[in-house]
LUMRO-718435 format. One record per residue: residue in three letters; x, y, z negated of N, C-alpha, C, O in turn. Coordinates in Angstrom, 3 decimals, padded with zeros to 6 digits, m for minus. Layout:
% residues N
+-----+----------+----------+----------+----------+----------+----------+----------+----------+----------+----------+----------+----------+
| res |     n_xx |     n_yy |     n_zz |    ca_xx |    ca_yy |    ca_zz |     c_xx |     c_yy |     c_zz |     o_xx |     o_yy |     o_zz |
+-----+----------+----------+----------+----------+----------+----------+----------+----------+----------+----------+----------+----------+
| ala |        X |        Y |        Z |        X |        Y |        Z |        X |        Y |        Z |        X |        Y |        Z |
...
+-----+----------+----------+----------+----------+----------+----------+----------+----------+----------+----------+----------+----------+
% end
This chain:
% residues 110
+-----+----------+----------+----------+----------+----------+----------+----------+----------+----------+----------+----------+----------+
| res |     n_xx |     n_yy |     n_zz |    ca_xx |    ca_yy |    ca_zz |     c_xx |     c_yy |     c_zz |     o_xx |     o_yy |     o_zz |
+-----+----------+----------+----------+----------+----------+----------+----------+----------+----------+----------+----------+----------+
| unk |  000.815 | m001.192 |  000.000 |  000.000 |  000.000 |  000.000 |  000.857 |  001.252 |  000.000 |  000.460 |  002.285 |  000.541 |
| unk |  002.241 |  001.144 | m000.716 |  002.914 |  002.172 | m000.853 |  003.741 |  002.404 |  000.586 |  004.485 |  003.371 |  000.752 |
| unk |  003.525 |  001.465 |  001.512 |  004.257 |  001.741 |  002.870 |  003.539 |  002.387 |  003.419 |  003.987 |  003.416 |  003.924 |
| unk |  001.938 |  002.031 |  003.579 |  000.859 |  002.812 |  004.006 |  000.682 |  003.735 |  003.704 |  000.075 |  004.332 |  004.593 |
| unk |  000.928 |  004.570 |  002.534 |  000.750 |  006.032 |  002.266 |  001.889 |  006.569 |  002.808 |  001.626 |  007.641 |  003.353 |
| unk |  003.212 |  006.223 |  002.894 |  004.459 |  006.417 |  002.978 |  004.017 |  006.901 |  004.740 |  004.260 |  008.041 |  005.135 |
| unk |  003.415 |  005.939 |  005.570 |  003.565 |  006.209 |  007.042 |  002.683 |  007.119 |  007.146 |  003.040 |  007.853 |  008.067 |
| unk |  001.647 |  007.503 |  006.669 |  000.614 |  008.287 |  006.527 |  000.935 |  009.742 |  006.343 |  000.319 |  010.720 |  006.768 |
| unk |  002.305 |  009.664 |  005.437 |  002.719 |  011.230 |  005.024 |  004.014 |  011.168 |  006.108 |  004.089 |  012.273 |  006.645 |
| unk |  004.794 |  010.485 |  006.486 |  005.394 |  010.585 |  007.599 |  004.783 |  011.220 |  008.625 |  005.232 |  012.287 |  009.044 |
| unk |  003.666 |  010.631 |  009.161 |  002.890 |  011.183 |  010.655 |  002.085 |  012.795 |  010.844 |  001.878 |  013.503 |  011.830 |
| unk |  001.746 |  012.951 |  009.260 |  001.509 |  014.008 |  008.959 |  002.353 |  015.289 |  008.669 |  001.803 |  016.340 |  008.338 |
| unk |  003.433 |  015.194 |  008.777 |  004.676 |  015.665 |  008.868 |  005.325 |  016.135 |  010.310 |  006.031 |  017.063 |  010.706 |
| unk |  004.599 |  014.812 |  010.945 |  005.028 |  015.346 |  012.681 |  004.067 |  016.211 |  013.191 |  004.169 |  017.137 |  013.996 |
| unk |  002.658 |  015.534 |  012.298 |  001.973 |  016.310 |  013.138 |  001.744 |  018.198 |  012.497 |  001.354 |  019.176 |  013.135 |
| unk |  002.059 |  018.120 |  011.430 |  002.415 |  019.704 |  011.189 |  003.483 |  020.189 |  012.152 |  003.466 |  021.309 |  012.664 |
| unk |  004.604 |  019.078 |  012.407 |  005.890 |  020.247 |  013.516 |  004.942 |  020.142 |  014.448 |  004.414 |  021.242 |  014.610 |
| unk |  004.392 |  019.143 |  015.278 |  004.681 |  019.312 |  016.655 |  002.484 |  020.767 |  016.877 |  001.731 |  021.023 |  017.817 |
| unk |  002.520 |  021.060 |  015.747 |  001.212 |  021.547 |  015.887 |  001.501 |  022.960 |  015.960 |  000.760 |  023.740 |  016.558 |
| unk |  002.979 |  023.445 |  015.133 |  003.786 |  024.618 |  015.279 |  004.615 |  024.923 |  016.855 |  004.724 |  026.051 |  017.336 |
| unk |  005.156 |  023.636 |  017.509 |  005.281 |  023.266 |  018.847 |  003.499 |  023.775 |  019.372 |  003.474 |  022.544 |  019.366 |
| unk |  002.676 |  024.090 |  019.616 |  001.263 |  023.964 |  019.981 |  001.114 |  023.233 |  020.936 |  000.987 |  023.599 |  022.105 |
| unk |  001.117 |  021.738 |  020.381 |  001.107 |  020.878 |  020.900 | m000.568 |  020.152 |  020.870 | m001.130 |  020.133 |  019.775 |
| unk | m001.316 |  019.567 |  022.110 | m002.452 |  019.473 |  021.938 | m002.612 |  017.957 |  020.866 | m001.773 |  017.065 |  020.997 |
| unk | m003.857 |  017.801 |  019.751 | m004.174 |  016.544 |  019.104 | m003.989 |  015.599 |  019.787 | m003.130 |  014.895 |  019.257 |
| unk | m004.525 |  014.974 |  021.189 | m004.209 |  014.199 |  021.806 | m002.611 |  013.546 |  022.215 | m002.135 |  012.411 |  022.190 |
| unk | m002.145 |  014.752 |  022.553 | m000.940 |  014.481 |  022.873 |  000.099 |  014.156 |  021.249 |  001.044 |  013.368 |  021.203 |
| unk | m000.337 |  014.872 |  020.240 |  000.555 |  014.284 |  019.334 |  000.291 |  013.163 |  018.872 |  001.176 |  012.487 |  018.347 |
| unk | m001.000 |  012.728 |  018.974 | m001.741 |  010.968 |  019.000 | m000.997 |  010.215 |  019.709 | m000.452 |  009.309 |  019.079 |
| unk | m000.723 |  010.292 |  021.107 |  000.049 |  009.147 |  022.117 |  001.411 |  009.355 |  021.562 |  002.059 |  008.369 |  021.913 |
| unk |  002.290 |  010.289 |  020.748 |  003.206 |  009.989 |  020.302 |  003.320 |  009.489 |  019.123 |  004.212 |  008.669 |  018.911 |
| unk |  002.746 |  009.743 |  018.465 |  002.336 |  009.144 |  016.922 |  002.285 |  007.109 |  017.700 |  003.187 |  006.321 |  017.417 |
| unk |  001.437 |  006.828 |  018.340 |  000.868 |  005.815 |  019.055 |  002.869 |  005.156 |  019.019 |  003.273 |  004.307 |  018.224 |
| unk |  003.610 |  005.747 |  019.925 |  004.840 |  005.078 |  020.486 |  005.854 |  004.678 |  018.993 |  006.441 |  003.644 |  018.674 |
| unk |  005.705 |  006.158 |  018.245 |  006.472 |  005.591 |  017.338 |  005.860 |  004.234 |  016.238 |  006.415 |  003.138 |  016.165 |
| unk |  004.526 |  004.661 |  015.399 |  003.797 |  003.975 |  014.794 |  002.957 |  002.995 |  015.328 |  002.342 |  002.354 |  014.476 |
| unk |  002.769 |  002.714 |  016.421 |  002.363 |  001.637 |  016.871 |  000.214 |  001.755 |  016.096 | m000.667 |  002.615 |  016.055 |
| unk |  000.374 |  000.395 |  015.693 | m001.034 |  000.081 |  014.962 | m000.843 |  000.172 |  014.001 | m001.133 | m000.843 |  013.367 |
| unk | m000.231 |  001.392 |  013.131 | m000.434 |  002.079 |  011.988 | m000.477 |  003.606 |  012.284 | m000.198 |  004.509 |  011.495 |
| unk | m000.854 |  003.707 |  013.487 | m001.332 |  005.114 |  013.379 | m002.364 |  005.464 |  013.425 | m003.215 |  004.911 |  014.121 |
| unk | m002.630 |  006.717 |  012.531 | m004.038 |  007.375 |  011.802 | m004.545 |  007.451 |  013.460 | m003.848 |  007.548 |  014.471 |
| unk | m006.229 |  007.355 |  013.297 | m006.607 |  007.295 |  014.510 | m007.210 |  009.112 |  015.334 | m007.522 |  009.791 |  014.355 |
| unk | m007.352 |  009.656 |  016.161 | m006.913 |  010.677 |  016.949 | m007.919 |  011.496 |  016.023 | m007.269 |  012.209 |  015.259 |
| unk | m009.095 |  011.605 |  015.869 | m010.009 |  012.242 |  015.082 | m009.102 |  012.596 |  013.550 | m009.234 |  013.738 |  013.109 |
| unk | m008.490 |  011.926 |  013.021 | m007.886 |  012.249 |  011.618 | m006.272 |  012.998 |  011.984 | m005.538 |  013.587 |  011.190 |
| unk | m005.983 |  012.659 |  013.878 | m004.827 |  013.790 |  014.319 | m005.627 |  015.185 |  014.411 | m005.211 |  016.110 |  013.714 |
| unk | m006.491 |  015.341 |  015.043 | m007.376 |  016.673 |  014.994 | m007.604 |  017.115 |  013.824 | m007.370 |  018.310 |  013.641 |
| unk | m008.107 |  016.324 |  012.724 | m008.404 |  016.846 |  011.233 | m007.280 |  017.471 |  011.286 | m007.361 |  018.670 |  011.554 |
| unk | m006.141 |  016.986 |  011.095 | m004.823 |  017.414 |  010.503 | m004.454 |  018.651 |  011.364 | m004.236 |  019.620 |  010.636 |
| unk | m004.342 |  018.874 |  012.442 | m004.172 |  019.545 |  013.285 | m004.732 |  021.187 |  012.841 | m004.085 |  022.193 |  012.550 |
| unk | m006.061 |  020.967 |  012.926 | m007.178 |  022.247 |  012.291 | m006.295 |  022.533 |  010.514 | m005.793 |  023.626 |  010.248 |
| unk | m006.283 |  021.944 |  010.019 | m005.739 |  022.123 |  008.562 | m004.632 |  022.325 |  008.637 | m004.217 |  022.973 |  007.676 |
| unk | m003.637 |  021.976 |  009.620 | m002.533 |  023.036 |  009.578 | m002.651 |  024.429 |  010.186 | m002.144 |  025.501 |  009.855 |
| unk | m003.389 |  024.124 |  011.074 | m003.565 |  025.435 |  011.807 | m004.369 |  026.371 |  011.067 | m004.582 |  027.462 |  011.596 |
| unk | m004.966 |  026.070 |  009.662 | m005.875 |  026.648 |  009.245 | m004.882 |  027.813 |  007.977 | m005.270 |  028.877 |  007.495 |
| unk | m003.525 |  027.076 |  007.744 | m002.485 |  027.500 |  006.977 | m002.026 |  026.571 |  005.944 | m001.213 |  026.943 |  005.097 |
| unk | m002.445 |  025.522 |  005.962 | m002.163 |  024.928 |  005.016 | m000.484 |  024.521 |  005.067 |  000.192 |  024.713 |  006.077 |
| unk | m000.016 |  024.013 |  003.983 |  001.222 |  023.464 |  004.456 |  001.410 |  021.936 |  003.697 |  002.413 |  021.312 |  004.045 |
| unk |  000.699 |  021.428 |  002.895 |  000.746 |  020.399 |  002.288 |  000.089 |  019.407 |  003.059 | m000.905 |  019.415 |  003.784 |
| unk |  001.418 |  018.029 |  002.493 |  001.425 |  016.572 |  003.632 |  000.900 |  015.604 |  002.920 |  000.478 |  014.600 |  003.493 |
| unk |  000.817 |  015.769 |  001.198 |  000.318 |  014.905 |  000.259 | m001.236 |  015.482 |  000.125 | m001.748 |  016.588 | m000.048 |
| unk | m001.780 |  013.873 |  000.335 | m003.068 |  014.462 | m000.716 | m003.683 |  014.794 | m002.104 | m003.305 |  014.334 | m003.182 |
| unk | m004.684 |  015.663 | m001.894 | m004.792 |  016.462 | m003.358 | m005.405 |  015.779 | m003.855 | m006.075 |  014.981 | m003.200 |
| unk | m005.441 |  015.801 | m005.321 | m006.404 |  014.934 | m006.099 | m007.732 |  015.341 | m005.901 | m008.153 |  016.448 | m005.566 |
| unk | m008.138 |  014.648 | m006.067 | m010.053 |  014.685 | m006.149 | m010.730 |  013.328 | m007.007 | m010.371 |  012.172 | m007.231 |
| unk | m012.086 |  014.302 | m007.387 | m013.326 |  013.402 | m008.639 | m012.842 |  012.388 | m007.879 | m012.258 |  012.266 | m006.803 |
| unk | m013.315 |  011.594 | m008.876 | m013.113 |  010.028 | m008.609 | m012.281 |  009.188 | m008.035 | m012.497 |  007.978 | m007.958 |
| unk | m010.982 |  009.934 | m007.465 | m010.113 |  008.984 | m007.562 | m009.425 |  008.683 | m008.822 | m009.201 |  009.325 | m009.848 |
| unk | m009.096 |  007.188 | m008.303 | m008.979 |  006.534 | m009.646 | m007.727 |  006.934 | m010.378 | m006.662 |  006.828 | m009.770 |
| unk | m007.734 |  007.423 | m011.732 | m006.257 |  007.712 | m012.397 | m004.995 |  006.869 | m012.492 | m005.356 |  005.692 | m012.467 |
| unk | m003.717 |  006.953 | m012.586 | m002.857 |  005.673 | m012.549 | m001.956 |  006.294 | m014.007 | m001.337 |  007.346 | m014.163 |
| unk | m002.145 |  005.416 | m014.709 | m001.452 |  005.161 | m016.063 | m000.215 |  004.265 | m016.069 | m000.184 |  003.740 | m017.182 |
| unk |  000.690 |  003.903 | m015.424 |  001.512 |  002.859 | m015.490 |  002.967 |  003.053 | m016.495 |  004.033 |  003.584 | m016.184 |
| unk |  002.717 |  002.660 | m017.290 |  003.498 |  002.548 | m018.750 |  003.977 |  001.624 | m019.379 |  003.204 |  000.668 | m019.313 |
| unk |  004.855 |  001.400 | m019.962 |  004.944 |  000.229 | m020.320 |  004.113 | m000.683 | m021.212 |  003.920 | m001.899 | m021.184 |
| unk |  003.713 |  000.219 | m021.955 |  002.728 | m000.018 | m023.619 |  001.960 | m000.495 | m022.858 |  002.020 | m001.725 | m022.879 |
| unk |  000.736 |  000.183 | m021.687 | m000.567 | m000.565 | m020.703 | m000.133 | m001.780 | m020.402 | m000.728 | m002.736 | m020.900 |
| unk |  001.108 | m002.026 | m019.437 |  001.131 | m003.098 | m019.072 |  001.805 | m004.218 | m020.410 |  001.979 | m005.436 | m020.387 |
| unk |  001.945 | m003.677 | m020.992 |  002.636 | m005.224 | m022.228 |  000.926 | m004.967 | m022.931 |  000.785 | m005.834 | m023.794 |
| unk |  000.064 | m004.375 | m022.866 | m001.229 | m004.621 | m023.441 | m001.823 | m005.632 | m022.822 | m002.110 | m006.746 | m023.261 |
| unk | m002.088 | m004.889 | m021.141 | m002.550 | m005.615 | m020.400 | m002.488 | m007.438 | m020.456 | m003.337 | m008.329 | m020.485 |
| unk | m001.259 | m007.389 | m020.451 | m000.305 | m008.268 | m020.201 | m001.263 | m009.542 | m021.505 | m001.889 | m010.590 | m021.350 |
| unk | m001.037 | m009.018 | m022.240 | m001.241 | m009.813 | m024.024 | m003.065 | m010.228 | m023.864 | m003.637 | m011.217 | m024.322 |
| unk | m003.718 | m008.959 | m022.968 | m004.935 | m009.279 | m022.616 | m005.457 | m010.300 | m021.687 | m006.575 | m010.565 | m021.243 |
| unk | m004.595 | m010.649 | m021.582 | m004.488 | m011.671 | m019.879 | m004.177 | m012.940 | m020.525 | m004.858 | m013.939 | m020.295 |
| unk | m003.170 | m012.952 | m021.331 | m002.430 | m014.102 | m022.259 | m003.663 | m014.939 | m022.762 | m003.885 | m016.142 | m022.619 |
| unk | m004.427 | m013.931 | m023.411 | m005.216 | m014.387 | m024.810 | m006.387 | m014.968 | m023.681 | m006.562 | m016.169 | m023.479 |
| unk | m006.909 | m014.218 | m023.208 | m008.182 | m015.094 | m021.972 | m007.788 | m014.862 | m020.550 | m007.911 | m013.710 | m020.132 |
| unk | m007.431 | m015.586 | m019.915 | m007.961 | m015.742 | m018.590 | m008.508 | m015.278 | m017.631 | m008.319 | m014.780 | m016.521 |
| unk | m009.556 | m015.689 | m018.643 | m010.736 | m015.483 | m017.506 | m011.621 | m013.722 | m017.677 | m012.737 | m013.299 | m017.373 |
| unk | m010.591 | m013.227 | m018.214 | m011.460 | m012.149 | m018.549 | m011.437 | m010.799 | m017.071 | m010.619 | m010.799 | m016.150 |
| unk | m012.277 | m010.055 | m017.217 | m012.831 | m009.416 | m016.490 | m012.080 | m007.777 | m016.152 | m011.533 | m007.232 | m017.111 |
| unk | m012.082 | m007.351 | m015.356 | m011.188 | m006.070 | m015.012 | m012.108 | m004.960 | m015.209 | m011.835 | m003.765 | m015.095 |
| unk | m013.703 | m005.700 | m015.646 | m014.356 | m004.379 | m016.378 | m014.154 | m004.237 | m017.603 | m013.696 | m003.171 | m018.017 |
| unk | m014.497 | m005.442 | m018.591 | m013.453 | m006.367 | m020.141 | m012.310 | m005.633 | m020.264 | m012.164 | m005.008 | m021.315 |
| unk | m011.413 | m005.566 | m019.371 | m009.849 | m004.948 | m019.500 | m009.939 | m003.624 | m019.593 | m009.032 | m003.152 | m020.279 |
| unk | m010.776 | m002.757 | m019.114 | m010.431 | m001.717 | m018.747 | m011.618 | m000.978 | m020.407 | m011.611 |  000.213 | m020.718 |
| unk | m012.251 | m001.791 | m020.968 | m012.950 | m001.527 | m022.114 | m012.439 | m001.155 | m023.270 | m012.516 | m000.200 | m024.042 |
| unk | m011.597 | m002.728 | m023.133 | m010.803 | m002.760 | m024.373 | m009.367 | m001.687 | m024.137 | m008.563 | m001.200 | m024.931 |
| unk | m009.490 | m001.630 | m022.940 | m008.185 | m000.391 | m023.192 | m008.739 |  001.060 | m023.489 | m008.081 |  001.987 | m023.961 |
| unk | m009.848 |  001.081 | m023.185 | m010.420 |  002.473 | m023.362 | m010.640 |  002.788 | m024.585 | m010.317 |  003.867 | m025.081 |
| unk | m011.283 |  001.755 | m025.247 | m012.058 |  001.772 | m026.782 | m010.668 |  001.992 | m027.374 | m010.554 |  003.052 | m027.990 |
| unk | m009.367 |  001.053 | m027.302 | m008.240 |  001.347 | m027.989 | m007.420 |  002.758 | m027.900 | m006.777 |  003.201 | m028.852 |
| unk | m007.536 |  003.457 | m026.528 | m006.882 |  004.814 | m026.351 | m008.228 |  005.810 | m027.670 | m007.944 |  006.468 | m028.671 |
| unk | m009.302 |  005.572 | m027.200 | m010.541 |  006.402 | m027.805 | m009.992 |  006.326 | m029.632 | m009.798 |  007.312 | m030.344 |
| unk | m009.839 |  004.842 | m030.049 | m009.676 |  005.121 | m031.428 | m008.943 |  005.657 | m031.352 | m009.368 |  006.804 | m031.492 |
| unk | m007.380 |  005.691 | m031.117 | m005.968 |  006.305 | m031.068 | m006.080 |  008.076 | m031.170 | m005.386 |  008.876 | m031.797 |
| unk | m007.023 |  008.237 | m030.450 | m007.159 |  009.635 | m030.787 | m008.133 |  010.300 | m031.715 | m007.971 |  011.451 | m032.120 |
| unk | m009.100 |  009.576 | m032.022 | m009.742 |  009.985 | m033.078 | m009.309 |  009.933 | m034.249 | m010.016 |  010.498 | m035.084 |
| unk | m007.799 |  009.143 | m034.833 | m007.428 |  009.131 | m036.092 | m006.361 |  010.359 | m036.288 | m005.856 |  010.568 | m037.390 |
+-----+----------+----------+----------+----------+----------+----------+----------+----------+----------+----------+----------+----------+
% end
């Protein structure tokens, strides 16, 4: 997944130069196409990008937004996790994500 975001902010990168080049969406698509092959964003999301640079933007990462999901990766989560997995099995990634919540929730209420 992390290659996929990785090529994603790569292409978006070209397509900010070559949009300063005023280069048409299409045409930076068939090059996007030669280098990236069948991992390139498809021509409608080259136009998105295109308009949003042209609009002034200059950022290649995306911004956070509601509901994407938060990433906590720590060691303490995962040796929790970890001990949660140990003890059952079979337990559930809604289960997991409970008992980690209820445990952060007390943690701060004391």
């Amino acid at each position: 997944m992390d290659a996929d975001m990785d090529a994603r902010i790569k292409q978006r990168c070209v397509i900010e130069f070559l949009t300063v080049e005023e280069i048409a969406p299409i045409e930076i698509h068939r090059r996007l196409l030669k280098m990236y092959e069948d991992d390139t964003i498809d021509v409608s999301n080259v136009s998105q990008c295109v308009r949003h640079f042209k609009g002034g933007e200059k950022g290649v990462h995306d911004k956070p937004r509601p509901g994407r999901p938060c990433t906590a990766v720590i060691p303490q989560n995962e040796e929790r996790l970890d001990q949660l997995i140990r003890a059952d099995r079979r337990i559930t990634t809604r289960e997991l994500c409970e008992r980690l919540i209820s445990k952060d929730n007390r943690a701060k209420k004391k």
